[in-house]
C-alpha positions in Angstrom: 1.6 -7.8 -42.1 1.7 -3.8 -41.2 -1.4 -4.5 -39.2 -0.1 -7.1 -37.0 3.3 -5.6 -36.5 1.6 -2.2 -35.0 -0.5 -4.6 -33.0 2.2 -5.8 -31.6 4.0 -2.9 -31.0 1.3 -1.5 -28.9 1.0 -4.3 -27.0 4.7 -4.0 -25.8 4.3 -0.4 -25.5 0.8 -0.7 -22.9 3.0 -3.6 -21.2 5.9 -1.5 -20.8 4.0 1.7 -19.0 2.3 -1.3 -17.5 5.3 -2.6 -15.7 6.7 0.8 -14.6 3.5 2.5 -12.8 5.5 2.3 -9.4 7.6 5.3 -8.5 8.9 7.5 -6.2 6.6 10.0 -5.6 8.5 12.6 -2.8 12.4 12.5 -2.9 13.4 15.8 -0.9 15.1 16.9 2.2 12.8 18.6 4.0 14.0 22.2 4.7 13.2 22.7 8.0 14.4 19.2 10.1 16.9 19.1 7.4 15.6 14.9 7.3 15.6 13.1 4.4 11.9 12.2 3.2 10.9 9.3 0.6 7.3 7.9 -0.3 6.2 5.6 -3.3 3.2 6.4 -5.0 -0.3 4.9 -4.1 -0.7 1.0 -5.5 -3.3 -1.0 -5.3 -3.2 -3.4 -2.2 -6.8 -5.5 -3.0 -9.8 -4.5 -4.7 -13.4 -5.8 -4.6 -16.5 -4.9 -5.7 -17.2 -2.5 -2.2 -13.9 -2.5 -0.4 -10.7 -1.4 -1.7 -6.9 -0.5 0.1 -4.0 1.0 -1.5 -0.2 1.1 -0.1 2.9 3.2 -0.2 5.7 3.1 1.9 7.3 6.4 3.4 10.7 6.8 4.5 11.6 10.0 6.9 15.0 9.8 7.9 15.5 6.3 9.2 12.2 5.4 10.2 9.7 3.5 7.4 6.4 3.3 7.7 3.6 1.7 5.9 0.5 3.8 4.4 -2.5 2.4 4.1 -5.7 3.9 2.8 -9.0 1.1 3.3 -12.5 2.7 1.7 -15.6 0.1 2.4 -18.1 2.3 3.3 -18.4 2.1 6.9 -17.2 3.3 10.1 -13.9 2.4 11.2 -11.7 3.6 14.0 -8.1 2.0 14.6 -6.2 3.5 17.5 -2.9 3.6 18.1 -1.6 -0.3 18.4 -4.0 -1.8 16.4 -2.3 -4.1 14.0 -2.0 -4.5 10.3 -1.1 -8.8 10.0 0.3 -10.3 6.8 0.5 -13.8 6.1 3.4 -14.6 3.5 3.4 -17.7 0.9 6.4 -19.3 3.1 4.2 -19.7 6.4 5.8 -16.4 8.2 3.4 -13.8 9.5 4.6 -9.7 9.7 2.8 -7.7 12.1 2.2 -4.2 12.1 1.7 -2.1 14.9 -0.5 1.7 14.3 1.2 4.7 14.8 -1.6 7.2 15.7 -5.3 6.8 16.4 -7.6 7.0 13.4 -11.2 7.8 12.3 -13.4 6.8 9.2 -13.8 9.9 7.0 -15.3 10.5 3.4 -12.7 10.7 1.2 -10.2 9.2 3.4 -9.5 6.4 1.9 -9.5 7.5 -1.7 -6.8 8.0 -4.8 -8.1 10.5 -6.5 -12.2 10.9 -7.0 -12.8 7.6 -7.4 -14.4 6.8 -4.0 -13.9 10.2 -2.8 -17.6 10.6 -1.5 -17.1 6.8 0.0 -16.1 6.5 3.7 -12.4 5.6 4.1 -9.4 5.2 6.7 -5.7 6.0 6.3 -3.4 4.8 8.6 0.7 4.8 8.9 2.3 1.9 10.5 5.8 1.2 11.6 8.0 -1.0 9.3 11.2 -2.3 11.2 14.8 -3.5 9.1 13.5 -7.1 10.0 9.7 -6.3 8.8 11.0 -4.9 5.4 13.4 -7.4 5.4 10.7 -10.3 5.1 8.2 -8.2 3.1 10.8 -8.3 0.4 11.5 -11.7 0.3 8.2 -13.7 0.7 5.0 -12.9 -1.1 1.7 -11.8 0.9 -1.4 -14.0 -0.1 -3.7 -12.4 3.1 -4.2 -9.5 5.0 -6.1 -8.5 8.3 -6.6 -4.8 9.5 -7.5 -4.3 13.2 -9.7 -1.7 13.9 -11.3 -1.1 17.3 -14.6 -2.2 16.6 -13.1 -5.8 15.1 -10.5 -7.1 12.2 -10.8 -6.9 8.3 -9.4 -10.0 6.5 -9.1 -9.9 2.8 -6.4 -12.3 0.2 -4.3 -10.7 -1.6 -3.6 -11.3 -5.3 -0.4 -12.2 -6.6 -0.1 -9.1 -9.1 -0.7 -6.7 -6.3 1.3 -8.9 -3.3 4.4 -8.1 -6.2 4.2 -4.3 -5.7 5.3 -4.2 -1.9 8.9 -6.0 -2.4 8.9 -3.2 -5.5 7.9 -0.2 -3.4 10.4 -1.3 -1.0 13.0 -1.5 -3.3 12.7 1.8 -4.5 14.1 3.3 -1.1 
């Protein structure tokens, strides 16, 4: 009986730090522009056996953006414009738009060493009220990344579609 009751009791424990690996990484006022400045730590967005992407949002003042980081190995360059496209569960598709050109680097698109000698991309893209608005309240299943030399598509799994509408909720 002792057995299975510490059994269990790690169990809730791993499912508890489990469910609250999201935070809020940055939560200052930045000394200089006197702005306020948010970001959520890195999540997973998809994973496969050579390509991976992780999210967080940023806030800086009033103006969201989302972070993505994209390792598979290859070159990619997305310039400014290129669009990050996500279909949601209820038929609706949110668009994206690049903020600044971008260019394939090692390391770039890592968390951490795993993957940092792999060639990644990070890129920030603007989030509008109506955006956020429709990322919180449907659930992404696919994914596409523009990049100048052609798109990415990739699904998304439920699990990790559930972080976004979390992330977002934390600002």
């Amino acid at each position: 009986m002792k057995k299975l009751t510490l059994i269990f009791f790690t169990f809730l424990m791993v499912l508890t730090f489990k469910s609250f690996g999201q935070k809020l990484e940055v939560n200052k006022t930045d000394d200089f522009t006197k702005k306020s400045v948010k970001q959520t730590s890195w999540e997973t967005l998809f994973q496969t056996f050579k390509d991976m992407a992780y999210f967080r949002i940023s806030v800086t003042d009033t103006t969201a953006t989302f972070d993505l980081k994209f390792q598979n190995n290859k070159l990619n360059t997305s310039v400014k414009g290129d669009q990050l496209i996500f279909a949601m569960d209820n038929g609706q598709v949110v668009t994206l738009t690049n903020l600044e050109d971008a260019f394939s680097c090692r390391g770039c698109g890592a968390r951490g060493m795993n993957g940092s000698g792999t060639l990644g991309i990070q890129m920030s893209f603007a989030l509008t009220k109506d955006q956020i608005q429709k990322l919180k309240t449907g659930k992404i299943t696919k994914m596409r990344i523009g990049f100048a030399t052609g798109a990415f598509d990739e699904d998304v799994k439920e699990k990790n579609a559930e972080k976004i509408p979390a992330a977002l909720n934390l600002l």
